[in-house]
C-alpha positions in Angstrom: -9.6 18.8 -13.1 -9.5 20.7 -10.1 -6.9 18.6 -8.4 -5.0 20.8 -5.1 -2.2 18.5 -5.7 1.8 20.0 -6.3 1.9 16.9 -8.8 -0.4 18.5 -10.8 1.7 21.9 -10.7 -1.3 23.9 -9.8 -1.7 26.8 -7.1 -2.1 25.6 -3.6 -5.6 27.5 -3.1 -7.1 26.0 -0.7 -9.5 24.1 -2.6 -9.9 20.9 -0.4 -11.6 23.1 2.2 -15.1 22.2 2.0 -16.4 25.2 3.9 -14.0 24.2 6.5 -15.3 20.6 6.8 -12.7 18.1 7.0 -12.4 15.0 5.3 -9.9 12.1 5.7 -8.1 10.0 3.3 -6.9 6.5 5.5 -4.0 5.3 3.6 -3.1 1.5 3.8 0.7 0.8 3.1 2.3 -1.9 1.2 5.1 -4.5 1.4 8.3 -2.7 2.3 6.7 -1.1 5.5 7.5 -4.1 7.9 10.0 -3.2 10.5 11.0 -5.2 13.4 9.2 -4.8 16.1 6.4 -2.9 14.2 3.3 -4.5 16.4 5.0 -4.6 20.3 3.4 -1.0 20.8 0.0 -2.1 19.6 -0.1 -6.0 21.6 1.1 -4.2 24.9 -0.9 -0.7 25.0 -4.2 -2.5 23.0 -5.0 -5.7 23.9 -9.1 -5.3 23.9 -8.3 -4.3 20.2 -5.2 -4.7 18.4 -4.4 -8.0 20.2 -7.9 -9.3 19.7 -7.3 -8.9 15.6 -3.5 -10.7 16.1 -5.1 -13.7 18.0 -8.0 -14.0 15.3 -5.1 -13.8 12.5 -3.5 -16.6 14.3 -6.2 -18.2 14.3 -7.1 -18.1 10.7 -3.4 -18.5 9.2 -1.7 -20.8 12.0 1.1 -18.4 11.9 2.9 -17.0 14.8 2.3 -13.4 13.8 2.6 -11.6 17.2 5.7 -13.0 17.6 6.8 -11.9 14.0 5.5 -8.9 14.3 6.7 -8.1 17.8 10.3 -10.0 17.6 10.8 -11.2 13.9 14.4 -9.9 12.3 14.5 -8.2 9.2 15.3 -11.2 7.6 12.2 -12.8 8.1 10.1 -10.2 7.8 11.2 -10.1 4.8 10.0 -13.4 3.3 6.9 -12.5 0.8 5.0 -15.2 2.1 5.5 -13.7 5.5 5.8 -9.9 5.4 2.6 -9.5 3.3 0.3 -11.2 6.2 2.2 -9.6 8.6 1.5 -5.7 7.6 -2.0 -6.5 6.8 -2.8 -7.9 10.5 -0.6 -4.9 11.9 -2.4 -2.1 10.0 -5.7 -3.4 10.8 -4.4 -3.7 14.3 -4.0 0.1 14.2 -7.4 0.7 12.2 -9.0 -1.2 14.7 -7.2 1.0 17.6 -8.8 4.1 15.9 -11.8 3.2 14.9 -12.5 1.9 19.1 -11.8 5.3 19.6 -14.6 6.6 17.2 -12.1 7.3 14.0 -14.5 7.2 10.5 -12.1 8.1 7.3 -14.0 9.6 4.9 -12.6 7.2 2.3 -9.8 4.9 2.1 -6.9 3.4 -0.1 -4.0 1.2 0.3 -0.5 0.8 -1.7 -0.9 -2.5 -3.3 -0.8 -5.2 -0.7 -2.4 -2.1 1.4 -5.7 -2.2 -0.8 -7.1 -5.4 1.0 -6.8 -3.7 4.4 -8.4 -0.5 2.6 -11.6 -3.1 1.4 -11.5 -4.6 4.8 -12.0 -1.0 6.6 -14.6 -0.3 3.9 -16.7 -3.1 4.5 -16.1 -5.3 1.3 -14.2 -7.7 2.8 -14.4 -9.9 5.6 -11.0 -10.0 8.2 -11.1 -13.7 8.1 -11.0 -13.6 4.1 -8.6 -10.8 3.8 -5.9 -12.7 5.7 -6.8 -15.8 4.1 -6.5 -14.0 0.4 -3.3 -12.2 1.5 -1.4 -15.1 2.8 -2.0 -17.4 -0.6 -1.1 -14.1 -2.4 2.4 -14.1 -0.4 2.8 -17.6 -1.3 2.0 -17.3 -4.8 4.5 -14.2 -4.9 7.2 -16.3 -3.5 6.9 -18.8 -6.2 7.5 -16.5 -8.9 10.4 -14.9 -6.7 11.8 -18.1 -6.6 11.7 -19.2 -9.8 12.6 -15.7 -11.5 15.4 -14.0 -9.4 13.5 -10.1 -9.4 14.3 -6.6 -8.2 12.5 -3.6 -7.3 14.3 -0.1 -7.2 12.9 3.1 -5.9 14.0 5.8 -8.7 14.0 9.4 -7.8 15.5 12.4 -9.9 14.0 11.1 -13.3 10.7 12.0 -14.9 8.3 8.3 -15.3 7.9 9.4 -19.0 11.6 9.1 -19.1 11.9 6.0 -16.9 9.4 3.8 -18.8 11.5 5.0 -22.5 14.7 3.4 -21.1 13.1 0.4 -19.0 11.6 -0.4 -22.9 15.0 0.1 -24.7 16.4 -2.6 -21.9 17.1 -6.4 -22.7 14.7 -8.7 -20.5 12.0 -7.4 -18.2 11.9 -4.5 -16.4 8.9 -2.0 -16.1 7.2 0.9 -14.2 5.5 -0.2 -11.1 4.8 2.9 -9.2 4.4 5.7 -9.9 4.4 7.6 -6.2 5.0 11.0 -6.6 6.5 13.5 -9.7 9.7 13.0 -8.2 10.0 9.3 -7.7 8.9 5.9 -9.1 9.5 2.4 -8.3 10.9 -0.3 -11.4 10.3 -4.0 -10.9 11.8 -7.1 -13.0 14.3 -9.5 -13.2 17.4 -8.7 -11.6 19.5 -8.5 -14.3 17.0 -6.4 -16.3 16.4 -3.9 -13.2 20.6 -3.3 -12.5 20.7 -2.3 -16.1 18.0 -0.1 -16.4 19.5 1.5 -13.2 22.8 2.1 -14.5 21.0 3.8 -17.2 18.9 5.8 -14.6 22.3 7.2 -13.0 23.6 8.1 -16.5 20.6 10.3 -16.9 20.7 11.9 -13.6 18.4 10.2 -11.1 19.3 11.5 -7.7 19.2 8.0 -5.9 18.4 4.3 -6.4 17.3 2.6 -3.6 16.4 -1.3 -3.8 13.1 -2.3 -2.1 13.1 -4.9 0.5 10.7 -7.1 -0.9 10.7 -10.4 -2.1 9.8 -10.5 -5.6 9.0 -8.5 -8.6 5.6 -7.2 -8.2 3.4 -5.2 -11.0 5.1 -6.1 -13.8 4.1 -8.7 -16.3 6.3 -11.3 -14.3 3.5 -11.9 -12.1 0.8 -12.8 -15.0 0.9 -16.4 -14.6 -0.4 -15.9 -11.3 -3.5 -14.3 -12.4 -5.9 -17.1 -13.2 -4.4 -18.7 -9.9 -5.8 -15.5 -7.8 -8.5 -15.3 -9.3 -9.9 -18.6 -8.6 -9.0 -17.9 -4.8 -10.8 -14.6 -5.0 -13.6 -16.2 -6.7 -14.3 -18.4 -3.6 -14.6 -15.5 -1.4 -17.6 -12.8 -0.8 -16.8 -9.5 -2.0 -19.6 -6.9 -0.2 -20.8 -4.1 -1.5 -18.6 -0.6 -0.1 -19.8 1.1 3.3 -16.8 3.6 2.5 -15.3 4.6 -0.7 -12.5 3.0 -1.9 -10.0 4.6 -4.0 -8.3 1.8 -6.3 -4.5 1.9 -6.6 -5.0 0.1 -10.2 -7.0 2.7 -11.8 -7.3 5.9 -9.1 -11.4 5.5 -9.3 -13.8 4.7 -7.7 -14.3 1.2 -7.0 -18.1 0.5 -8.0 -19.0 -2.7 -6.2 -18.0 -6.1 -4.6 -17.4 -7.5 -8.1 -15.2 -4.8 -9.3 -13.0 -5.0 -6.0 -12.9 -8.9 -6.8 -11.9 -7.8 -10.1 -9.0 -5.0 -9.0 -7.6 -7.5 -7.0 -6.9 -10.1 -9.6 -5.6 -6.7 -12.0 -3.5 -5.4 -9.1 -0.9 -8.2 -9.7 0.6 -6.8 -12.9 -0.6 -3.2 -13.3 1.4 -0.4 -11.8 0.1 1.2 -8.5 -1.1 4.7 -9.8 -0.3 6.6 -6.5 0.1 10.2 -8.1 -3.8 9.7 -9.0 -4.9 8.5 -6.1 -3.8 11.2 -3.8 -5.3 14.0 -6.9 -8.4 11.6 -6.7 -8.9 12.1 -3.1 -7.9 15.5 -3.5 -10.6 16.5 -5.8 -13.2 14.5 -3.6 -12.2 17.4 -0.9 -9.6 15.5 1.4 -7.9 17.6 3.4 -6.8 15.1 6.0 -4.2 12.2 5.0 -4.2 9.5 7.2 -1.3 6.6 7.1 -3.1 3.4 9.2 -0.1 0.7 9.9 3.7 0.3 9.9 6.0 2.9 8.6 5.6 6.6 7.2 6.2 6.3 3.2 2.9 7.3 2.3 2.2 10.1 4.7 5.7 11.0 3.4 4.1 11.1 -0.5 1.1 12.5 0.7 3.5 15.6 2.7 5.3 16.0 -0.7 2.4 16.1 -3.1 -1.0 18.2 -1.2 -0.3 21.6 -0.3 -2.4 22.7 2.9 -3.2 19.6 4.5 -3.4 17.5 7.6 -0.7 14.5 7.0 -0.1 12.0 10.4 1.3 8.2 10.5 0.2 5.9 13.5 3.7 3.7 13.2 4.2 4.2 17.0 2.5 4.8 20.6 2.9 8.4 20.5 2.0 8.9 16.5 -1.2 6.5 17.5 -2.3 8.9 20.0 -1.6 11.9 18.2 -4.2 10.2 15.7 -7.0 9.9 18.4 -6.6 13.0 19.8 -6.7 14.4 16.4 -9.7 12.4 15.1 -11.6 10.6 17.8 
């Protein structure tokens, strides 16, 4: 596996130079990115393009997501229900910014929640259908979050071999979610179950524990009632076939075809987002441009951490957006 990818603990050699041909990885983030205000730069600078993808979210949800997106507190934006339509009309927002501008990616991928927006760029699914999918998603989340009080901690300093032995020698649920880079992971479960693993996690030396700002315990087996729910939603929508290949987050391939997006989708809800394999997955198909499309700057912060060599820009503001175009247009 030739992977140019520090994770892997291999040489940084070069080897996602295709002849000096660059490729781009656009990277989709996930719940957590919201911010206040993270949409006032995109509705005032774009209104031909980002603010024509807001009014046809509002359109399709009946929420008042410019004015979330552009004025909501923290608080609100932090609602499941909420938050999860709210990044996915934002980052498609920006893609739609870039893409006016001429930007192609080479291939795409998105964090969790971010993999919808990564099908919708790619052609599988329709905007329309993505919103409508994403907003009974955040709904059904915020069932389970309030019936089952759950946690998610970031985990950094502790090796995920190491993470999932003591989140299985702890009392209730609490499991390995992400895995986003060799030197942290993400733990989701109930409450209880995730502040005892961590106190575990500090006696063994992790270097910080930071709880996520989300709204319920997602990709752990918490959420498996809700799969035969989703599914039935996702089986009343069309899934098309790829124009752009999709990296999935569940399983760091390829995904084949409408059916197997359908069927990610419905996965994605209790597997762990496999991050680590989906930047060595791009990585081996020659990347050497990563690409974060929407709120926030985790994942171009993963991507700086794990590819040596590479191109690594977020478009989470004005200037950041322009730097993008310039870059890629």
């Amino acid at each position: 596996m030739s992977v140019n990818v520090i994770a892997a603990g291999l040489p940084l050699d070069g080897s996602t130079d295709q002849g000096g041909q660059r490729r781009v990885l656009a990277m989709f983030p996930g719940q957590g990115s919201q911010r206040e205000g993270m949409a006032a730069h995109l509705i005032r600078e774009h209104p031909d393009t980002a603010g024509a993808v807001f009014e046809r979210a509002e359109e399709q949800l009946g929420l008042p997501l410019r004015a979330l997106c552009c004025e909501g507190d923290a608080d609100r934006l932090r609602a499941t229900e909420v938050a999860q339509p709210a990044i996915l009309v934002t980052a498609l927002a920006t893609f739609e910014v870039l893409r006016a501008e001429g930007f192609a990616p080479d291939l795409v991928a998105g964090h969790s929640l971010g993999e919808f927006a990564a099908l919708t760029a790619a052609g599988v699914l329709e905007l329309g259908d993505a919103l409508t999918l994403v907003r009974r998603r955040g709904e059904l989340m915020a069932e389970v979050a309030a019936a089952v009080p759950g946690a998610m901690t970031a985990v950094s300093g502790v090796e995920a071999a190491r993470i999932e032995e003591i989140c299985a020698g702890v009392d209730g649920v609490v499991e390995l979610a992400n895995y986003n880079a060799p030197d942290q992971s993400v733990i989701s479960g109930t409450a209880d179950a995730v502040e005892a693993a961590g106190e575990l996690l500090r006696a063994e030396g992790a270097g910080k524990l930071v709880s996520l700002r989300v709204g319920a315990p997602f990709h752990c087996s918490l959420m498996a009632a809700l799969e035969e729910r989703f599914a039935a939603d996702l089986g009343r929508v069309e899934f098309a076939e790829p124009t752009i290949d999709v990296i999935s987050s569940v399983t760091a391939q390829r995904v084949s075809s409408g059916d197997d997006a359908r069927e990610l989708l419905r996965r994605q809800l209790t597997a762990p987002v496999r991050w680590i394999e989906v930047i060595g997955a791009a990585a081996d198909r020659g990347c050497t441009d990563y690409l974060e499309i929407g709120p926030g700057r985790v994942l171009s912060g993963l991507a700086n951490r794990m590819v040596g060599g590479a191109t690594v820009r977020s478009t989470q503001d004005a200037r950041r957006i322009a730097a993008a175009v310039a870059e890629y247009a």
